[in-house]
N, C-alpha and C positions, 0 to 999 in steps of 0.2 A: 564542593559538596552542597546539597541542597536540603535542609532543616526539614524535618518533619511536621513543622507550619509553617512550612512556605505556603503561600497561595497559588497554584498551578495552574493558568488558564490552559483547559484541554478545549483548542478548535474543534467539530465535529465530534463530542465526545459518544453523540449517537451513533455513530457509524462503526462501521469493522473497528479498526483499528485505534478510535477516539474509545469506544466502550472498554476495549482489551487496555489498553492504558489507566481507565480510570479503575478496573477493578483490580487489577494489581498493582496500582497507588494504595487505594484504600489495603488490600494485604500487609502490607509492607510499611502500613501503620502515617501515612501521610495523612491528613484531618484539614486540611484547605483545597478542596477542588474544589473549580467552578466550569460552568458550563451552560451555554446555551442551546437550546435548538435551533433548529435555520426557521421557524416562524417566529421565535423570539428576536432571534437576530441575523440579519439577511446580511452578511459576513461579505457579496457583491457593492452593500450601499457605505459610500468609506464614509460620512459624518457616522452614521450610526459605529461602524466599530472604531472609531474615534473617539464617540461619546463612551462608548462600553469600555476602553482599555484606561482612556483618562479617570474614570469614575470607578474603579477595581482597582488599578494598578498592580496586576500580576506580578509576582517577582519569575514565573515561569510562563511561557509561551509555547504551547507543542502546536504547531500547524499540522491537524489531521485531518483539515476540511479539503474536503476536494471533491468534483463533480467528476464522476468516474463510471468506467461500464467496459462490457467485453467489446470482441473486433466490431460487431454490428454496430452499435451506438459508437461507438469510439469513429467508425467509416463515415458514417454516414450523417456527422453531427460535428466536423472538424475545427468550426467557427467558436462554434459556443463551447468546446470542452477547450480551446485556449482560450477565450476570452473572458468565459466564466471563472477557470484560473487563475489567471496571471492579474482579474481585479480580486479576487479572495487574498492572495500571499500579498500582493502589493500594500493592500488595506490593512493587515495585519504588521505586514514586516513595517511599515512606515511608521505606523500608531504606538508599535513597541521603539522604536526609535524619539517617537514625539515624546513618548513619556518614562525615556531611559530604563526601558526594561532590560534588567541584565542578563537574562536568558532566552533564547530562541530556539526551537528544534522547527526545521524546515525539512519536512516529509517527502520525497520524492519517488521514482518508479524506475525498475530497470531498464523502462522504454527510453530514458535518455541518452543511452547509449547505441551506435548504429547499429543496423539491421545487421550487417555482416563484419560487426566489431570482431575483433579475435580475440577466441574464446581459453579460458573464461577472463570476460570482463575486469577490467581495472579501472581504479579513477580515470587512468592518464588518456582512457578511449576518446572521452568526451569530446565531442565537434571535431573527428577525425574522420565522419562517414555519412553515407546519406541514412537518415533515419526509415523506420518501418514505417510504411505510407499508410498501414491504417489504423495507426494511431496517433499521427506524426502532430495534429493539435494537442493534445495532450501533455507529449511529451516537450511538445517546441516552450510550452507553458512551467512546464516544470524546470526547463534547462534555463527559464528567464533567472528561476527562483534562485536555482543553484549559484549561477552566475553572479544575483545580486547581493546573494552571501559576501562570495569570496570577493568584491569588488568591495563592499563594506568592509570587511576583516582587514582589506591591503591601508585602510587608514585609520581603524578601528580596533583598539585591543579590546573584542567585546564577545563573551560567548554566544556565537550566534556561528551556527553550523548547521552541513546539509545531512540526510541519512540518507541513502538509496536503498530502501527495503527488493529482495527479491519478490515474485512472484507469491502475491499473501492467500489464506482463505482461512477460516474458523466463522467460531458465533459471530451473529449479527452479519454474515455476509449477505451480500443480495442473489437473491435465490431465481431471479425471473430470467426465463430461458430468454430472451431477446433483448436483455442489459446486463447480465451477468458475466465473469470470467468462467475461467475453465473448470475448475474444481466445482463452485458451487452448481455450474449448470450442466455439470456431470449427473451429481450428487440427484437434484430435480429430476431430471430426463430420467435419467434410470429408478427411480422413485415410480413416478407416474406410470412408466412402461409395465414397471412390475404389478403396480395396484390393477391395471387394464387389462394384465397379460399378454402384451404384446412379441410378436416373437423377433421382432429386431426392433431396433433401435438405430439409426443414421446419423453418422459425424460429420462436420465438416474436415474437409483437407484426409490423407492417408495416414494420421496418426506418426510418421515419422518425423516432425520436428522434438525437439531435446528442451524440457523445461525445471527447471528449479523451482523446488515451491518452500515456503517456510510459512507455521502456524502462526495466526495474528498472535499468540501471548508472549513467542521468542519475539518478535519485533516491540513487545511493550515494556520486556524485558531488556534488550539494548536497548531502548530510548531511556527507558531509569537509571541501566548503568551508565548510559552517556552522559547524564546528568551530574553522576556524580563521581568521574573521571577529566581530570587534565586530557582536553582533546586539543593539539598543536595546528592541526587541519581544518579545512573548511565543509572537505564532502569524503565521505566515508559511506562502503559499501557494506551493505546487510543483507548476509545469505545464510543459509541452512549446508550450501554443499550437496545437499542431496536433491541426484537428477535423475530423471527418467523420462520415455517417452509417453507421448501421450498414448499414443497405442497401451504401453502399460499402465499407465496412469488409468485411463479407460477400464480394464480389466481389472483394476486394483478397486473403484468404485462400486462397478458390477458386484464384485465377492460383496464387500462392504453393506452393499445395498439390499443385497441375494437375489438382484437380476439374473436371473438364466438363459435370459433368450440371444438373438446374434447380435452383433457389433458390427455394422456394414458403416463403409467410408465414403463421404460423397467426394469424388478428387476432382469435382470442377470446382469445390469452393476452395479459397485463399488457405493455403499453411500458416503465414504468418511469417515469421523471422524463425529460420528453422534452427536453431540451437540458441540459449537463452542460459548463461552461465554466469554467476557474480563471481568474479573474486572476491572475496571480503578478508583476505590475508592482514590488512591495514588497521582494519576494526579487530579481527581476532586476536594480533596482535598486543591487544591493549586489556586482554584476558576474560573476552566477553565468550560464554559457549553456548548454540542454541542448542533446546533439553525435547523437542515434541519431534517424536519420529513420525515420517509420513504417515506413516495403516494408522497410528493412533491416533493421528490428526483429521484423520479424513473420518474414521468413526466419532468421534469426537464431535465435528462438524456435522455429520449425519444423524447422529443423536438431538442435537440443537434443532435441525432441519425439520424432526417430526415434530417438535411441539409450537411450530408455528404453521407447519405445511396443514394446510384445509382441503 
């Protein structure tokens, strides 16, 4: 169990999933968060987050820092989203190690699992197939993470475990159509179309791959309850269960957005890994439930989306 002043260092607590943490900390009545931005603290340079964890000394560590983006940036950027990575967790998981921090949450992506894992997903997938090639930096960087866990834990009786969130979107996600995932860069594009009046709108790929999506605040909610749960494992999956195609997905933003116009598919660009499923039987097991239904998440996220969209 972790005390209501504890001190929690949240990695990235500006980002999707760092923000959705810290605000349902502070709900739930926690009164020690800490947090940097990446101009305060460039989380890549390891003295600095060396100096920052010796001089805090967190009794909690959430790694939410991560350099991240949709298929484009993810393709075409392969180096630097594992190298920027694998030194962020490194610098982190080491520095909680130098200064015996007894908690770690190490945040990871469904992408670590193969393109053509069989579905749906379980831990036991991992490093049983070739990964999706465009995003294969990425995730080669997060499976280091994973890995480095559970090699720790094999000598280590120390709570330090991985989460595998599924497919995330809500407030604070990034909204820019040429670094964005799929929800948010729905959310935009059918946004804009509609202020323009345009009468289609263009997707990548035919809409038939199969995606899982889960609202950033059920993921900020398992990571609190992981905190304050006996976890026996090292990596443990977090899904919502709820799947659809992107074709529907797509029509489900339109409503949302009140785009009218067409939905036309470009099928020379990349699908992606076409079905994308977490088991999370493991974790649910352990009596955790996500509570954000799709339409209300995606309205939700759309509502967020006007009071920053210009």
């Amino acid at each position: 169990m972790i005390g209501k002043k504890a001190k929690i260092y949240i990695a990235g607590h500006n980002g999707m999933v760092g923000s959705a943490c810290w605000r349902k900390l502070e709900l739930k009545g926690y009164t020690n968060l800490l947090g940097k931005s990446s101009s305060e603290l460039d989380l890549t340079v390891k003295k600095d987050v060396f100096d920052f964890i010796n001089k805090h000394k967190p009794d909690v560590i959430i790694n939410a820092a991560a350099k991240v983006g949709g298929i484009i940036a993810n393709s075409e950027n392969k180096l630097s989203f594992m190298l920027d990575n694998i030194s962020i967790q490194n610098n982190l998981l080491e520095a909680a190690l130098d200064n015996d921090i007894p908690n770690f949450v190490f945040l990871g992506s469904s992408c670590i699992y193969p393109k053509h894992a069989t579905q749906p997903m379980n831990e036991n997938a991992l490093l049983t197939g070739l990964l999706e090639p465009t995003n294969e930096g990425y995730a080669l960087a997060k499976i280091t993470g994973v890995k480095a866990i559970e090699f720790l834990r094999e000598r280590q009786d120390i709570n330090y475990y991985s989460l595998m969130p599924t497919n995330l979107y809500g407030e604070n996600d990034n909204f820019d159509l040429k670094t964005s995932h799929v929800i948010p860069g729905l959310i935009a594009k059918m946004h804009q179309a509609k202020l323009e009046n345009k009468s289609s709108v263009k997707l990548w790929g035919d809409g038939s791959p199969m995606r899982e999506f889960m609202h950033v605040d059920d993921l900020a909610e398992a990571i609190i309850f992981s905190l304050n749960t006996k976890l026996s494992d090292t990596l443990y999956n977090v899904g919502s269960g709820q799947e659809v195609t992107i074709k529907e997905l797509a029509n489900t933003i339109a409503q949302v957005t009140g785009y009218s116009g067409n939905v036309l598919w470009d099928i020379e660009k990349p699908n992606g890994t076409p079905r994308k499923l977490m088991d999370s039987t493991k974790f649910l097991n352990l009596g955790y439930k996500p509570q954000v239904d799709l339409f209300e998440g995606i309205k939700k996220t759309y509502e967020f989306y006007k009071t920053i969209e210009k």
